[in-house]
C-alpha positions as CSV (number, residue, x, y, z in Angstrom):
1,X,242.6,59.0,68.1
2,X,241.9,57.8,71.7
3,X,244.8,55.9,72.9
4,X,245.4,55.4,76.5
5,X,248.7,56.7,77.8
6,X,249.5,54.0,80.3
7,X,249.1,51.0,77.9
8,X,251.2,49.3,75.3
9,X,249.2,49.7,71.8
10,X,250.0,46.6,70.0
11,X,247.2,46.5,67.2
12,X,244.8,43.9,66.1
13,X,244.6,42.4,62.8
14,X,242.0,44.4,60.4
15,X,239.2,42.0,60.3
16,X,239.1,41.4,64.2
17,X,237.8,45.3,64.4
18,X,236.2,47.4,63.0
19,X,237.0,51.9,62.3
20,X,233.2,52.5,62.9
21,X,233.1,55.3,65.3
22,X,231.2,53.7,68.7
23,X,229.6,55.5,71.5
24,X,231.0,55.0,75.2
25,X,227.6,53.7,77.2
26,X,229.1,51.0,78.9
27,X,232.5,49.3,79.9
28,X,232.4,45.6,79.6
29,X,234.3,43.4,81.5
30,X,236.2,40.3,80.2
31,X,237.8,36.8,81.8
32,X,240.7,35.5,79.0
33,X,240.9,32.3,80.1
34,X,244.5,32.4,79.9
35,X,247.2,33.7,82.0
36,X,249.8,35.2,79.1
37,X,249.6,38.2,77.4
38,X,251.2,37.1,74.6
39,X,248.3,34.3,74.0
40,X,245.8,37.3,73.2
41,X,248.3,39.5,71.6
42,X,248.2,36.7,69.1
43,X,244.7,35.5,69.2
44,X,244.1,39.7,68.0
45,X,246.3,39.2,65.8
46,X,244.8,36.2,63.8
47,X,242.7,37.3,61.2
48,X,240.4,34.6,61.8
49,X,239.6,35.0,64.6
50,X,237.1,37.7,64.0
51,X,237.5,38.8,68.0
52,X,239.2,42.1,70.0
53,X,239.1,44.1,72.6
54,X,240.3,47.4,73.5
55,X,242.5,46.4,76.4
56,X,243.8,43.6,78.4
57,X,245.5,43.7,81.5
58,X,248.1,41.3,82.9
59,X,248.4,39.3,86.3
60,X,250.9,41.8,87.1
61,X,248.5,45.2,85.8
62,X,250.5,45.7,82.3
63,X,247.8,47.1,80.3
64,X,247.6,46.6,76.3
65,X,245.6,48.1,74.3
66,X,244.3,46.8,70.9
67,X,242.1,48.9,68.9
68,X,241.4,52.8,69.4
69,X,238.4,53.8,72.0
70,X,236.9,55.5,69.3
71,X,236.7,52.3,67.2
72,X,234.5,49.6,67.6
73,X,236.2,46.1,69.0
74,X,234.1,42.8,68.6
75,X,233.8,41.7,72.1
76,X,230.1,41.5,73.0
77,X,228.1,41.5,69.7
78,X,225.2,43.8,69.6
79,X,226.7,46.0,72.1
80,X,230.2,46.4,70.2
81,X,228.9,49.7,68.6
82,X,228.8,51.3,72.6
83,X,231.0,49.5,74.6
84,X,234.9,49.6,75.6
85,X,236.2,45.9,76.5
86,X,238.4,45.3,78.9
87,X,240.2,41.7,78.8
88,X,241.2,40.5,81.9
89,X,244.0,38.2,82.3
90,X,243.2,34.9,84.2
91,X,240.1,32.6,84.9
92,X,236.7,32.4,85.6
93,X,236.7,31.9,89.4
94,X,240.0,33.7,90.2
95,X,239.8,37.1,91.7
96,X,242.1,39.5,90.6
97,X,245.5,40.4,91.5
98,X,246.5,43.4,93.3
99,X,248.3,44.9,90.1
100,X,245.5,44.2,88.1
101,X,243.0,45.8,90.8
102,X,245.1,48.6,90.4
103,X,245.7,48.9,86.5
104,X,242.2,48.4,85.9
105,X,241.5,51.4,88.5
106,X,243.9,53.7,86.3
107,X,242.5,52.5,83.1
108,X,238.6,52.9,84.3
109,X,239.3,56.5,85.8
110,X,240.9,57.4,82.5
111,X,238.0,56.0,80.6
112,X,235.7,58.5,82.2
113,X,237.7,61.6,81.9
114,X,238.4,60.8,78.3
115,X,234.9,59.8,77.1
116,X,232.4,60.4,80.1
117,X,231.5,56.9,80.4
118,X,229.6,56.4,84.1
119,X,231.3,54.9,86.4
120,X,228.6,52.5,88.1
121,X,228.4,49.0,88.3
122,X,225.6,47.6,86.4
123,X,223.7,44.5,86.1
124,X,221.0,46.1,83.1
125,X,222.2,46.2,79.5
126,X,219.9,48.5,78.6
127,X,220.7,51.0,81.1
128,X,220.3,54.1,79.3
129,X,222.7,55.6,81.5
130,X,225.2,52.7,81.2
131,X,228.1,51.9,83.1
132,X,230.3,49.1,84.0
133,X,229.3,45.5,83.0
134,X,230.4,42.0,83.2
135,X,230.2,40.4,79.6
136,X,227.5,37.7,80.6
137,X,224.8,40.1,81.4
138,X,224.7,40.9,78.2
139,X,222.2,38.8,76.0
140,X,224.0,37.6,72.9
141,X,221.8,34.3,71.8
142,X,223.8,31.2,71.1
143,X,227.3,33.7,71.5
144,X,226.1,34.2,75.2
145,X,229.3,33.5,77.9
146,X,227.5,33.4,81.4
147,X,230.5,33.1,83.7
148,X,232.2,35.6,81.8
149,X,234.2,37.4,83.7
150,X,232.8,35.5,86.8
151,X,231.1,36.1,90.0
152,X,234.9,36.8,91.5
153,X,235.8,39.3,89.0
154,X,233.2,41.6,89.1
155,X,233.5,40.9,92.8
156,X,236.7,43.1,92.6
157,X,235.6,45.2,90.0
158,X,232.3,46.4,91.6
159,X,235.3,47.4,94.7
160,X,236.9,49.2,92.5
161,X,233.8,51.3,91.0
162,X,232.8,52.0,94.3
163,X,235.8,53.2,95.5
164,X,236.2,55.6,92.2
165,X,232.6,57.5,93.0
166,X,232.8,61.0,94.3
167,X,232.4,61.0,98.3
168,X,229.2,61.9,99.6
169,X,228.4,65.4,100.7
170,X,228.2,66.2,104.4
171,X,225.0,66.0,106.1
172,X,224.4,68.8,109.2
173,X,222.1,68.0,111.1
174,X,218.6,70.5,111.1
175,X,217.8,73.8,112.9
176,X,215.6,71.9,114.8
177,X,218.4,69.2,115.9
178,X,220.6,72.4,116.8
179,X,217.9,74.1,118.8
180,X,217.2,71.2,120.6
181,X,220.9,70.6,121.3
182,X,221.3,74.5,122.3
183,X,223.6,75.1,119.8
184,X,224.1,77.9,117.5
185,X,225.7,77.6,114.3
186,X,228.8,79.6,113.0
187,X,229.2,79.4,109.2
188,X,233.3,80.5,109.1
189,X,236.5,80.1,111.2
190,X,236.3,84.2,112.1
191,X,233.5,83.5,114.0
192,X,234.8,80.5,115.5
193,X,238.0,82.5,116.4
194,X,235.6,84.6,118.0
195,X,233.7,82.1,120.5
196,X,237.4,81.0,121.1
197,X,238.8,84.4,122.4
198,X,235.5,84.5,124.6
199,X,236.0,81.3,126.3
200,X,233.1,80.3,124.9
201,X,232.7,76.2,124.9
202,X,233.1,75.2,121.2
203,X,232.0,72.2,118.9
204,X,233.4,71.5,115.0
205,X,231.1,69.4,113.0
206,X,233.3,66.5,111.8
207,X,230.9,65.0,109.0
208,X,229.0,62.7,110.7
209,X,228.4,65.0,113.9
210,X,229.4,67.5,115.8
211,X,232.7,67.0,118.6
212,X,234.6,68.9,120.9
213,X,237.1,71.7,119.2
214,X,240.0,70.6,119.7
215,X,243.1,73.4,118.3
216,X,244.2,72.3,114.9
217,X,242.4,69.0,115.4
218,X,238.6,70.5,113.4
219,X,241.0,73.2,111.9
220,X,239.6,72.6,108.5
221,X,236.1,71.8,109.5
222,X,233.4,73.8,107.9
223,X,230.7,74.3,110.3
224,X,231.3,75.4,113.9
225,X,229.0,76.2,117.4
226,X,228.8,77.4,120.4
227,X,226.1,77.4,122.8
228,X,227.3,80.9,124.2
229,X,227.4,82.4,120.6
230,X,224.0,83.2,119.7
231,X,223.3,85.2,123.2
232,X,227.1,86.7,123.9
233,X,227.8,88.1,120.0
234,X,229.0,91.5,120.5
């Protein structure tokens, strides 16, 4: 059972879901056209209305959740059997509010840790790699909802993706750019300490490039030099 911690389960009637197992290729993004959460507790609730999603989230980023990750909600037709829907409260055109931005940052970081989905913003519904969608890029025939969750949404939501994606790793610059600079490369603080104790003119790389050592300023910096160090090593 796949329940997320920070949301209120409250259910959805039997025949608005389904317990087929689903696989977790995509997150697709929702518009409610409504601004109460208790409108589509109840609309979840009718039986008749044959519609769910896993979660919604409120103008002020309370999150419900209405049928189990694990189990397949009808929100987007033919991609119900590998997609988790998110509902958000509101309108097409409205961006979202800070509290939703930052439920919906919990809920999608939770989402990956808890079933691996990729956490990309898409525009291709047959990524094989999936990630986050909004509902109208997905085809669905006469069913289709185009401005679904709308351009302002995923606006925000594509933010939000791209603020969740790991950091890039440093780039150092080539033995060629250091030769040219005169500078010689020290792999470890000890060595650093080193050009230090020598007097010995020092630079710390700082992720983009490499600037004047300053004490405690490049402390944790992970690449050092010296133009001294590669002639005056003991």
């Amino acid at each position: 059972m796949a329940r997320y911690p920070g949301a209120k389960f409250v259910g959805a009637a039997t025949a608005d879901y389904s317990t087929q197992k689903i696989t977790h290729q995509f997150i697709v993004e929702h518009i409610a056209q409504g601004e109460f959460q208790t409108g589509i507790d109840a609309w979840f609730h009718n039986p008749k209305a044959v519609v769910s999603a896993h979660f919604s989230i409120s103008k002020l980023g309370v999150v419900h959740q209405y049928v189990d990750t694990d189990q397949m909600a009808y929100h987007c037709a033919a991609w119900n059997d590998k997609s988790i829907g998110i509902e958000n409260l509101g309108y097409t055109g409205q961006h979202l509010t800070l509290f939703q931005k930052r439920a919906q940052k919990k809920l999608l970081k939770w989402i990956n840790a808890t079933h691996g989905t990729r956490l990309a913003y898409i525009t291709n519904p047959n990524s094989s790699k999936g990630g986050v969608i909004g509902h109208g890029k997905i085809p669905e025939g006469a069913l289709s909802h185009p401005d679904c969750p709308g351009y302002a949404v995923l606006f925000d939501v594509q933010a939000i993706v791209k603020s969740l994606a790991p950091p890039a790793p440093p780039k150092y610059p080539t033995d060629a750019q250091l030769i040219k600079a005169k500078l010689c490369v020290m792999l470890n603080s000890t060595d650093a300490a080193l050009a230090v104790k020598n007097g010995w003119r020092l630079w710390g790389w700082n992720g983009t490039k490499f600037v004047v050592w300053e004490k405690g300023l490049l402390s944790g910096a992970t690449r050092y030099a010296s133009v001294n160090y590669m002639v005056k090593k003991p």
